[in-house]
C-alpha positions in Angstrom: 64.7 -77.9 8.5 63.4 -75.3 10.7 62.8 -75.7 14.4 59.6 -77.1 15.8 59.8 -73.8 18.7 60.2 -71.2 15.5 57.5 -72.7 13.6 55.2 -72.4 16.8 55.9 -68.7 17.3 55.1 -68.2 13.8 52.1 -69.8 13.7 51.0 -67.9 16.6 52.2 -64.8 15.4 49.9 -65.3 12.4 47.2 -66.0 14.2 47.7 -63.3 16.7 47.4 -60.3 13.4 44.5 -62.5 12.0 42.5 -62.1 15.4 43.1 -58.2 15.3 42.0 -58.1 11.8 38.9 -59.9 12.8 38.4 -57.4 15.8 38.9 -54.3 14.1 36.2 -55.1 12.0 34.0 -55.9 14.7 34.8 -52.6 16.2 34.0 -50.9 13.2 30.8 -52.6 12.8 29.9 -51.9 16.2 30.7 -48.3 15.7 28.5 -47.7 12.7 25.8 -49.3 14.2 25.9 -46.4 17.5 26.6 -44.2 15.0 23.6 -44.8 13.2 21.0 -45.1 16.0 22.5 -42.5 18.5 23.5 -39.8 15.9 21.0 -39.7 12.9 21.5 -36.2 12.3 25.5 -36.1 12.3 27.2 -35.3 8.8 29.7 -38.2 8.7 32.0 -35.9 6.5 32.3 -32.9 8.7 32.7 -36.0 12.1 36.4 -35.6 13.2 37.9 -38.5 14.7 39.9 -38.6 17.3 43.7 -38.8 16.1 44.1 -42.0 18.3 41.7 -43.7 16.2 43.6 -42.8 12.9 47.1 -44.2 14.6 45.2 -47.3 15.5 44.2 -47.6 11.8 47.6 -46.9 10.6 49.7 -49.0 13.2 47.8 -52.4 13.7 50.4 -53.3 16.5 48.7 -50.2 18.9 47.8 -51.3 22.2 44.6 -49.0 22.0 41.6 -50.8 24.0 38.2 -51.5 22.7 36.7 -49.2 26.1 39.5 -46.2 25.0 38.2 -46.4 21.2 34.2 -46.4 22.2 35.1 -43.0 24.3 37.0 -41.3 22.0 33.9 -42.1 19.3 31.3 -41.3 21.9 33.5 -37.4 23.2 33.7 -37.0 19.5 30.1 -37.5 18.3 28.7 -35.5 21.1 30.9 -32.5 20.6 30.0 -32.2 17.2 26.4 -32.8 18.3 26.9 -29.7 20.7 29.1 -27.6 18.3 26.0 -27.8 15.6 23.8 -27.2 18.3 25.3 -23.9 18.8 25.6 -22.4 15.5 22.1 -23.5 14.9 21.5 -21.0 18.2 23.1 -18.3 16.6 20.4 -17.7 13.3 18.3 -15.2 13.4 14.3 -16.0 13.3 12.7 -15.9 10.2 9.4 -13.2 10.5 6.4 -13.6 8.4 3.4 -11.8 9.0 0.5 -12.8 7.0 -1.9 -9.9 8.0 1.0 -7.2 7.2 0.3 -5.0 4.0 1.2 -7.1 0.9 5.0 -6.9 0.7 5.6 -6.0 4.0 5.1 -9.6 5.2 9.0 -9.8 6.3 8.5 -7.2 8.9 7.6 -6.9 12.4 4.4 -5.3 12.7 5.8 -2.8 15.3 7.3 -0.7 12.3 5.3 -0.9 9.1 3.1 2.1 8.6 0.9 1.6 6.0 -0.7 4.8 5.7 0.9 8.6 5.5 -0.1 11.9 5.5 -0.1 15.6 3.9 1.4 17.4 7.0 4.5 19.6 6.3 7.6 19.2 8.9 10.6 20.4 9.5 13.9 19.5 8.7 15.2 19.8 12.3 14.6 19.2 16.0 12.2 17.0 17.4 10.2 15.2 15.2 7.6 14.9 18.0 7.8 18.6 17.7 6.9 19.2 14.3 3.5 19.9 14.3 1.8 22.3 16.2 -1.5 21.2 14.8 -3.2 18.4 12.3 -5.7 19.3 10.1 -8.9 17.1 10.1 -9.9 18.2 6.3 -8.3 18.3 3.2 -9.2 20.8 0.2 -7.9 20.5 -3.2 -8.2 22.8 -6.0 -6.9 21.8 -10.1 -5.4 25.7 -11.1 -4.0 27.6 -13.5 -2.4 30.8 -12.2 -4.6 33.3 -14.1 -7.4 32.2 -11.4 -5.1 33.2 -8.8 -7.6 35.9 -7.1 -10.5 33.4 -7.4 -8.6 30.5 -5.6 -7.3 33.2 -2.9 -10.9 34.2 -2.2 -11.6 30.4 -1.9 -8.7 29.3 0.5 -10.1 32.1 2.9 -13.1 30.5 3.5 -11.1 27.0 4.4 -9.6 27.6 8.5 -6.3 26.1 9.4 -8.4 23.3 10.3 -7.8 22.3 6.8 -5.0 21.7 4.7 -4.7 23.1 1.6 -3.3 21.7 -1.5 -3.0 22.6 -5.5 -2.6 20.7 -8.7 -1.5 22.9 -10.9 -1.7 22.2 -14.7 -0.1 25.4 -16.0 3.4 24.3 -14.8 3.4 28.1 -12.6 4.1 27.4 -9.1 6.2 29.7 -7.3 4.1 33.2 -8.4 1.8 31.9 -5.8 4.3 32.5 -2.8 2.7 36.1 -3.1 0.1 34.9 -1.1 1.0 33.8 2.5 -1.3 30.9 2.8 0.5 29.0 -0.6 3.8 28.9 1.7 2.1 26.5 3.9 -0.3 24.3 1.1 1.2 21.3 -1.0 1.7 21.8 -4.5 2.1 19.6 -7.3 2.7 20.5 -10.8 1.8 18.5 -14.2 0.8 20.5 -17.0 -2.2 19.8 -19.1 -3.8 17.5 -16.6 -7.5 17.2 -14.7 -8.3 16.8 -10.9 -9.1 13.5 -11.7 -6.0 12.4 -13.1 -4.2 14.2 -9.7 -6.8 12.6 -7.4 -6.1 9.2 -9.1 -2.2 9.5 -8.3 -1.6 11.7 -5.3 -4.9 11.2 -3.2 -4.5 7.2 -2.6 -6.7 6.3 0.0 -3.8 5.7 2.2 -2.2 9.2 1.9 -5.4 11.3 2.9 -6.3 8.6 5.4 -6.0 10.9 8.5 -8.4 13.7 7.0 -12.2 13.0 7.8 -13.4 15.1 4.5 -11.6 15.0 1.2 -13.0 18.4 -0.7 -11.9 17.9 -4.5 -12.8 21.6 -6.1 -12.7 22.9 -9.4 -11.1 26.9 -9.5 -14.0 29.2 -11.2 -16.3 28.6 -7.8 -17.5 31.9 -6.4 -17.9 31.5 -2.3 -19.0 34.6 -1.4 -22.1 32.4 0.5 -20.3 29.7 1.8 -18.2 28.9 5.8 -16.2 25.6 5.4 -16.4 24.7 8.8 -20.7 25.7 8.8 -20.6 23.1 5.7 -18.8 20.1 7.7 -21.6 20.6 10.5 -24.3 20.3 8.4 -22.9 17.1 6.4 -22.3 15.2 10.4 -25.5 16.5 11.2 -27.3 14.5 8.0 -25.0 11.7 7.5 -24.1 12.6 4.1 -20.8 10.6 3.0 -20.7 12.3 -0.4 -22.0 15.8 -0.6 -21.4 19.3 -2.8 -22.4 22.7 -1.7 -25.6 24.2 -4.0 -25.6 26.1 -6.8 -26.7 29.2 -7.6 -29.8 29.0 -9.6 -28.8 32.0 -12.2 -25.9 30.8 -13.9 -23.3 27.4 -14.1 -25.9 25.1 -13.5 -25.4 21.2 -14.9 -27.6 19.8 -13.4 -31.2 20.9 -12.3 -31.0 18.3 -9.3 -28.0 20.6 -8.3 -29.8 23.7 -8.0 -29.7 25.3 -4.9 -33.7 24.9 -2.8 -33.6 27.9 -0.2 -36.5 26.2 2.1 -34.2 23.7 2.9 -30.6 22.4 4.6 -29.7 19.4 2.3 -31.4 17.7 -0.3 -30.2 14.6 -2.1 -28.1 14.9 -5.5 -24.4 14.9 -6.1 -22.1 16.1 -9.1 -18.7 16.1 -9.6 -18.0 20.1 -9.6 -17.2 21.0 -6.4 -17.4 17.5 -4.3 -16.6 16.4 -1.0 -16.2 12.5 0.5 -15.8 11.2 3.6 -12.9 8.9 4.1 -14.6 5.7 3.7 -16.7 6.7 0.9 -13.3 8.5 -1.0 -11.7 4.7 -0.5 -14.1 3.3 -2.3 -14.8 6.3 -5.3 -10.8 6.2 -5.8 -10.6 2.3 -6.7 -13.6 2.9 -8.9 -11.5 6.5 -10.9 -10.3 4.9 -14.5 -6.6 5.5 -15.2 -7.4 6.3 -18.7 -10.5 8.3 -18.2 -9.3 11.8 -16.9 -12.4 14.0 -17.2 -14.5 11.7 -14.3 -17.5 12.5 -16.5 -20.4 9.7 -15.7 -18.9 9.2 -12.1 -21.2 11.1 -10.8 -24.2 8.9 -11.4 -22.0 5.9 -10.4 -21.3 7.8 -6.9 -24.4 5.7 -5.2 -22.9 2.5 -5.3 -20.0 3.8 -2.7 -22.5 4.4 -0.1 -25.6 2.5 1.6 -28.4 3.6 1.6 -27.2 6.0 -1.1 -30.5 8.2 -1.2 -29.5 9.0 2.4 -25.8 9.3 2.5 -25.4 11.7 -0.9 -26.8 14.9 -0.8 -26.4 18.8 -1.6 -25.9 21.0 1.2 -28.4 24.2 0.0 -28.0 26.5 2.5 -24.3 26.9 1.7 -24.0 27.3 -1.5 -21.8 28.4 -4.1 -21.4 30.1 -8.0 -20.1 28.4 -10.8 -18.7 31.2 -12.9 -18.3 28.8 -15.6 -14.4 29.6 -17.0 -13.1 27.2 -19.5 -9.5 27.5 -18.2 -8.6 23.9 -18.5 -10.6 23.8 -21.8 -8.3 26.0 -23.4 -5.4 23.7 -22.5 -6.4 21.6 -25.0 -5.2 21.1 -28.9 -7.0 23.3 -31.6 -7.6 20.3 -34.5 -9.4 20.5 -37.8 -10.6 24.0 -37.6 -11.8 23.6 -33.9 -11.2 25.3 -30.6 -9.2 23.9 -28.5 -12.0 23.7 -26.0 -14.1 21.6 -28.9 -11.9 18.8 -28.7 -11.6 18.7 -25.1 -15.3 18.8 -24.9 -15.4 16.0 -27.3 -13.3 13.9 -25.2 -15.5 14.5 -21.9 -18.4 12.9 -23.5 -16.6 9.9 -25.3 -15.3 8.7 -21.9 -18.6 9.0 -20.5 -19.7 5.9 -22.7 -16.6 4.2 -22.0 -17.4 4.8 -18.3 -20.8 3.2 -18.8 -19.6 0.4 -20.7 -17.0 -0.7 -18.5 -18.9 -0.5 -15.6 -22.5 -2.1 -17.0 -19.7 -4.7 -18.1 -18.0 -5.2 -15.0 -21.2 -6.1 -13.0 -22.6 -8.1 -15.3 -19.0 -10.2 -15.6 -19.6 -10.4 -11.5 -23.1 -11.5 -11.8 -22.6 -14.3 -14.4 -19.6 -15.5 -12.0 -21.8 -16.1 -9.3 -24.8 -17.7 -11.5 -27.0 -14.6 -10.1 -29.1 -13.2 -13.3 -28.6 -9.7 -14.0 -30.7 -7.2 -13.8 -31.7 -5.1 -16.5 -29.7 -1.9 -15.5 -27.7 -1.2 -12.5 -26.1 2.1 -14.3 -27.9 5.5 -14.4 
């Protein structure tokens, strides 16, 4: 029979573990509960606890106190809080710019340069150096090497005001290092190919964007009549965005509307011969060049819509003026088929994408009318 003083100690002893069972739970309840309202954001799987409160987990009998537990809980929580704090510190801003070029959102706009130019520089020094000067115009000629003394006649009349530049379609480049100026003009070879094809790929609106006048030339021009500089003066002085020298009356002549008028400066009439834009009005022409379409034939009647009011802003500059000599070099680049000339089929060509031309753009505009519930009108194409 056991002893009345053992069975007390027992009894006490039991109730003594029972109470700390109790209490730890009330702890723990306690704890979740400031957990929950004082750290919302704290990831309960990266929280380290204190190795104190582990032991007390482990050894029941620990003398820990309920005020040592609550501090250890509350020094760990808030140095996690202040650790997370930090890191998130240490990421780098995200930039977006909305207004940036397309693509270049992601950048600051400090550094993106959305347009370029044609200027040659050095491979050394100071790049601040480079140029001594920065032509204002831009003159482009489509070639073929056997013109070479027509186009050297040509570039003479153009002053380093201008910079020059050749497409050549012949493949024949360097033979034209025998002439001084061709060291200093951009070239750019692809055989078999128009100026509107080059225009369409090299002259983006963004890469001539510094030049003021965009000449775009065919080779057989004579320009024994005409002073570049004489020719920009006149097309400020008349507001013309879209303009071409006159032509000779005698010979080269497509158009009557083209023909030189001696009692005059300017009158109003543009082809596509021997044409020269203005940068705004070049923006627009380029989107409206057909990838497809490499002759530009019917362009010219479509030239108005660039420009407001078009009878004002397109004319012909008659008192310079130049010859069309009329040389099928590009013509002969073509492919003699079915007995034809070469020539033939190129010709052929032209005046199947002038109907295309037409038809895409009569269908375009009529598309945009019937979008916007306006009735078309009968014609908006010459």
């Amino acid at each position: 029979m056991a002893k009345p003083g053992i069975l007390g100690r027992s009894s006490a002893q039991r109730s003594n573990e029972g109470m700390r069972i109790i209490f730890s739970a009330v702890i723990g309840v306690m704890l979740g509960y400031l957990f929950g309202i004082s750290f919302p954001t704290v990831n309960i799987t990266k929280l380290h606890f204190p190795s104190s409160i582990i032991s007390y987990i482990e050894d029941r009998n620990s003398g820990i106190t309920t005020q040592t537990l609550l501090n250890h809980a509350w020094t760990s929580a808030a140095t996690h809080k202040k650790n997370n704090s930090a890191s998130n510190s240490d990421e780098i801003p995200k930039i977006y710019v909305p207004t940036n070029p397309k693509g270049a959102e992601r950048l600051p706009p400090g550094i993106v340069v959305s347009e370029t130019d044609l200027y040659l520089r050095r491979l050394w020094g100071e790049p601040s150096e480079d140029l001594t000067t920065k032509p204002r115009y831009l003159v482009t000629f489509t070639v073929g090497y056997s013109q070479k003394a027509n186009i050297d006649a040509a570039v003479k009349k153009f002053s380093d005001n201008f910079t020059i530049m050749l497409f050549h379609y012949d493949g024949r480049t360097t033979e034209w290092d025998e002439f001084e100026w061709s060291k200093r003009a951009v070239h750019v070879s692809v055989t078999k190919q128009t100026k509107w094809w080059y225009a369409k790929r090299f002259l983006h609106p963004d890469i001539v964007a510094r030049y003021d006048y965009i000449f775009i030339w065919d080779e057989d021009l004579g320009v024994e009549h005409f002073n570049a500089e004489a020719y920009i003066k006149l097309v400020r002085k008349h507001g013309l965005e879209i303009s071409q020298p006159g032509l000779e009356p005698d010979k080269g002549l497509t158009w009557q509307m083209t023909k030189r008028r001696g009692d005059q400066e300017v009158h109003k009439f543009v082809e596509i011969m021997a044409t020269v834009f203005s940068r705004d009005a070049w923006r627009c022409v380029w989107h409206m060049i057909q990838n497809d379409l490499v002759h530009g034939w019917g362009l010219d009647f479509a030239l108005r819509k660039c420009v407001e009011p078009a009878h004002e802003k397109i004319g012909v500059v008659d008192s310079q003026w130049i010859v069309h000599q009329v040389i099928p070099s590009l013509g002969n680049q073509g492919k003699a088929e079915n007995g034809k000339a070469p020539w033939e089929g190129v010709r052929a060509r032209c005046r199947k994408e002038w109907g295309m031309f037409q038809t895409r753009l009569t269908d375009a505009e009529k598309a945009y009318y019937l979008e916007h519930g306006i009735t078309p009108p009968k014609s908006t194409v010459a």
